[in-house]
C-alpha positions in Angstrom: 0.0 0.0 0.0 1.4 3.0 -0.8 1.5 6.0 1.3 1.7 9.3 1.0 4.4 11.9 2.5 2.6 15.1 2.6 4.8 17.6 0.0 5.4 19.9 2.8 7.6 17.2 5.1 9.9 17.2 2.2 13.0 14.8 2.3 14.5 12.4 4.9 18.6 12.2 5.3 19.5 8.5 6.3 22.5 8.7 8.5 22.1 5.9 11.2 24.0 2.7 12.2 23.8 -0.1 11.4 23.8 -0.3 8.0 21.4 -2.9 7.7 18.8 -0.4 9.6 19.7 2.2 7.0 19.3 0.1 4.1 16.0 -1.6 4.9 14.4 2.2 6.3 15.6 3.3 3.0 14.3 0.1 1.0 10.4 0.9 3.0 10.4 4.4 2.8 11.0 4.0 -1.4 8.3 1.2 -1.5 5.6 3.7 0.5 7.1 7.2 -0.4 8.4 6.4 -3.7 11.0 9.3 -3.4 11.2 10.5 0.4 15.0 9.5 0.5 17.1 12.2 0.3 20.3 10.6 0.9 22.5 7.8 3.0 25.3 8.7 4.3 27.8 6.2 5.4 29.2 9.0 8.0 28.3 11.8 9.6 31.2 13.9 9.2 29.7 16.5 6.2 26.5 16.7 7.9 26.3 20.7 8.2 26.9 20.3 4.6 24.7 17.8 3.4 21.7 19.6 5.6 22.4 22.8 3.3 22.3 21.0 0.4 19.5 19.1 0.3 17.5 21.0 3.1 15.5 17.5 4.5 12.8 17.8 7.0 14.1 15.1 8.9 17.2 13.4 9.8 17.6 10.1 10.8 20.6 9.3 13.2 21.8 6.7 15.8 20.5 7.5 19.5 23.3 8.6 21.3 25.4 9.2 18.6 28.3 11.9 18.4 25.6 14.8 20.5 27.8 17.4 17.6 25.4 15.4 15.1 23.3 16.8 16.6 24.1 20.1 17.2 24.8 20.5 13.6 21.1 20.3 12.5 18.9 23.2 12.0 15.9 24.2 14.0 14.0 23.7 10.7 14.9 20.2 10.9 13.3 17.8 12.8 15.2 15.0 14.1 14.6 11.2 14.5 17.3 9.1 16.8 16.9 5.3 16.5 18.5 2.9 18.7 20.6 0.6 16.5 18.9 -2.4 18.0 15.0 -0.8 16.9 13.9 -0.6 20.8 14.3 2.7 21.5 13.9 6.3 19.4 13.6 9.9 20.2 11.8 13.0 18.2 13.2 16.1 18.5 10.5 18.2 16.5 10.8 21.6 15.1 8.8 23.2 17.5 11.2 22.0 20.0 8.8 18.7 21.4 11.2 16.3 22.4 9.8 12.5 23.1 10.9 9.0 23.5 8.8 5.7 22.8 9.8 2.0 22.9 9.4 -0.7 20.9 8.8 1.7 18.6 6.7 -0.1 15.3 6.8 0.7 11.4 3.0 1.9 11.4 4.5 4.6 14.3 7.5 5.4 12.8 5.4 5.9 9.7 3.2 8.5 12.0 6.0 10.0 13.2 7.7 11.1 9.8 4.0 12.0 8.4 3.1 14.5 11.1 3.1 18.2 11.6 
């Protein structure tokens, strides 16, 4: 079933380990989205960078990874943190919500990346 990412959320930038988690996120969000993958990135280290470029509205990380990940991304972005295990993520939003949810399922995560 495909569905859709509202125009408005724009892009997602893939940069979480492992990169099985990567790939298969990536692999689901082309079968559902079609196009909602901006990039994956191997590394982190031209974040700042690829943010200006490609201007996502999310960015998906590792929890806990490097915090100046982190404190590269815009307040325009908002910001996904998955535990490389899939048990725990967090959602820093633009308007500056931060949350946490366990066990966290692909009908949530889809929620997640398709809300305001």
């Amino acid at each position: 079933m495909k569905r859709n990412l509202h125009a408005a959320h724009g892009s997602i930038i893939l940069a979480n380990e492992p990169p099985l988690l990567r790939e298969l996120l990536a692999y689901t969000f082309e079968r559902f989205w079609g196009d909602g993958v901006a990039l994956q990135m191997q590394t982190s280290s031209d974040l700042a960078e690829t943010i200006d470029t490609y201007q996502p509205t999310w960015l998906i990380l590792t929890l806990d990874s490097d915090k100046t990940d982190r404190e590269k991304t815009a307040s325009s972005l908002n910001v996904l943190e998955l535990a490389p295990d899939g048990q725990m993520a967090r959602v820093k939003r633009t308007t500056g919500i931060e949350e946490e949810q366990e066990n966290l399922t692909l009908e949530e995560l889809f929620q997640i990346l398709e809300s305001d």
